[in-house]
C-alpha positions in Angstrom: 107.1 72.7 84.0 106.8 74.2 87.4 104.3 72.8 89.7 101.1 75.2 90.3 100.9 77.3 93.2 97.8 76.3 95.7 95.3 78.4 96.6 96.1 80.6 99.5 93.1 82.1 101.7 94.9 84.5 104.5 93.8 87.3 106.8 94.4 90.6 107.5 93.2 94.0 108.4 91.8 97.1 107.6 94.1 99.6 109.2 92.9 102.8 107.2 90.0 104.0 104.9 90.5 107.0 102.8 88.6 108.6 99.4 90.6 111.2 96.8 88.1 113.9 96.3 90.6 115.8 94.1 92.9 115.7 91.3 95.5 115.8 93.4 97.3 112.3 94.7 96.6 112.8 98.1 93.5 111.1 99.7 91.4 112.1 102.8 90.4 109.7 105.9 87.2 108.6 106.3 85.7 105.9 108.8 83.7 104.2 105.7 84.0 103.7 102.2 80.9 102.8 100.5 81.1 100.5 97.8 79.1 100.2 94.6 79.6 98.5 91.0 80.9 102.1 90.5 83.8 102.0 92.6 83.8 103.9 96.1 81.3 106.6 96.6 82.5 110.0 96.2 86.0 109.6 94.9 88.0 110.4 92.1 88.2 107.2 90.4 84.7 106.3 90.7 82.8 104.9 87.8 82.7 101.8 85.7 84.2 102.9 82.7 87.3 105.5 82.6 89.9 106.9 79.7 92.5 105.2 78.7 96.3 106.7 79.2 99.8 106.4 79.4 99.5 102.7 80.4 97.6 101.7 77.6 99.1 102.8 74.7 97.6 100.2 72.5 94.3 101.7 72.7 94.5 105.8 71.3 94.2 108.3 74.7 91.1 108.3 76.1 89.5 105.3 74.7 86.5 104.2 77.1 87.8 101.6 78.9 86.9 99.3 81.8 87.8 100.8 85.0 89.8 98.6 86.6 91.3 100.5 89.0 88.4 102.4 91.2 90.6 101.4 94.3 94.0 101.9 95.4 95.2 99.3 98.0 98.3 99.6 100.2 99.9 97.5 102.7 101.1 99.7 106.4 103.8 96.5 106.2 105.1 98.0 102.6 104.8 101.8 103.5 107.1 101.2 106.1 109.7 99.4 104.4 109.2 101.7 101.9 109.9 104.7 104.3 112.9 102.6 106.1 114.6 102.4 102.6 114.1 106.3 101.7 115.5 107.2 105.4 111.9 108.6 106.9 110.2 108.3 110.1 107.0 106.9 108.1 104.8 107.1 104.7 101.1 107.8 105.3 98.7 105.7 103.4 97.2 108.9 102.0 99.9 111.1 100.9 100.5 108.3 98.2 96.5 108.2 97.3 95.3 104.9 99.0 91.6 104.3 99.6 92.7 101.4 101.7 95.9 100.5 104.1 95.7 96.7 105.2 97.7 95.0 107.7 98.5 91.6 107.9 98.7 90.5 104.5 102.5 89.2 104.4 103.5 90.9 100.5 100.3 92.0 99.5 101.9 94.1 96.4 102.9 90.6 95.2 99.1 88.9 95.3 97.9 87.9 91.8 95.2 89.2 89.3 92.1 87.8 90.1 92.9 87.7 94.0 89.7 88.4 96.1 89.7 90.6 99.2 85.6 89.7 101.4 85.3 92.3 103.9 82.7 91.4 106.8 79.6 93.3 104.8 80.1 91.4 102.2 82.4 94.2 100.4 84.4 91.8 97.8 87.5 93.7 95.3 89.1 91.8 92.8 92.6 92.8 92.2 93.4 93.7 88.9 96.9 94.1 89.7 100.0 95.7 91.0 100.4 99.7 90.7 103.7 100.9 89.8 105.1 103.8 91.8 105.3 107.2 90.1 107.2 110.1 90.3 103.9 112.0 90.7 103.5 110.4 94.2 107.2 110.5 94.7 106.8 114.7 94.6 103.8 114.6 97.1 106.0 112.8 99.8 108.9 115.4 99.3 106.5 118.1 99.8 105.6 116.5 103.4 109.7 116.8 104.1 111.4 120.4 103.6 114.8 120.0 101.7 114.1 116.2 100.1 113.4 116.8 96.3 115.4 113.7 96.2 112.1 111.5 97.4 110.5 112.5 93.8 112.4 110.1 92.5 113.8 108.6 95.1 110.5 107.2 96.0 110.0 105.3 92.6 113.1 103.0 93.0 112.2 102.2 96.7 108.6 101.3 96.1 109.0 99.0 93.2 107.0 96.2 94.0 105.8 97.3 96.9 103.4 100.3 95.9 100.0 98.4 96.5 97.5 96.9 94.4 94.6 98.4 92.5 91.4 96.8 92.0 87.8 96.9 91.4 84.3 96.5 93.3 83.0 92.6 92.7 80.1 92.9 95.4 79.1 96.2 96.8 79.1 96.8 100.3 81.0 99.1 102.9 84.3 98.6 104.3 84.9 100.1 107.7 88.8 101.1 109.5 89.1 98.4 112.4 87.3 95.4 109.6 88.7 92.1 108.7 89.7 91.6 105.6 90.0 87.7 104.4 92.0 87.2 100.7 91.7 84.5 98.9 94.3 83.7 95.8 93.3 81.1 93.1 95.5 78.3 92.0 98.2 79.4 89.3 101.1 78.2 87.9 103.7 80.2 86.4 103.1 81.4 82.6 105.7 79.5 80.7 105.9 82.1 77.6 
């Protein structure tokens, strides 16, 4: 048996806040997000219950299900290894749909379920988990670079692992660009199935 992993508090911060109005991937900068129960005000993914999809095909499409991912979390670290591997100057935080880009946070793709992330107003997410890349958002990049269709999928393979984390609103508050953001993982040991 493997020995348990300690709990890990660490610091980072908030480099970018951003809100998906639309259907589309893409989100939109704003200086605040406000959080309720509900997810972040205004966006796309708001609400406490949402249908279920593709990822869940135990349940039938469009089950009412918990929403556990009003929040899509990205690390600048990731996005630019990300963008290093696919041979671009950069990926922005919200041509691939974040509501949050966080600095600091050394693998934050790889944090665990349950992980909490305590902004200074009190603001507190609870990751649900990693979100896997998707050829969706791989399509949004290529339309940012003329004659790169091959980032569609190219992007998928690069950012496995390192796409972020989506989550959902513990304690409602508002999260600011500039704001420290403290994590704190619980201790785990590794599931022995």
């Amino acid at each position: 048996m493997t020995e348990p992993m300690p709990a890990l508090t660490l610091e980072g911060r908030v480099d970018g806040t951003f809100v998906v109005e639309t259907a589309a991937v893409e989100s939109t900068a704003r200086p605040e997000l406000m959080l309720t129960y509900a997810g972040i005000v205004g966006d796309r993914h708001e609400g406490l219950v949402r249908p279920s999809n593709a990822r869940e095909p135990w349940y039938p499409r469009g089950t009412p299900m918990r929403n556990e991912r009003q929040l899509s979390i990205l690390s600048a670290e990731e996005l630019a290894e990300v963008a290093a591997t696919l041979n671009l100057p950069q990926i922005l935080g919200q041509w691939v749909g974040a509501n949050l880009v966080i600095s600091g946070i050394p693998h934050l793709t790889q944090l665990p379920p349950r992980s909490l992330m305590m902004f200074p107003s009190g603001a507190t997410i609870r990751i649900d988990g990693d979100n896997d890349p998707c050829r969706k958002t791989g399509k949004t990049i290529a339309a940012q670079h003329e004659g790169r269709a091959d980032l569609e999928f190219g992007f998928v393979k690069a950012a496995m692992g390192k796409r972020g984390l989506v989550g959902w609103v513990e304690r409602e508050g508002a999260i600011r660009a500039g704001d420290a953001v403290k994590v704190r993982t619980w201790r785990q040991a590794a599931y022995p199935g």
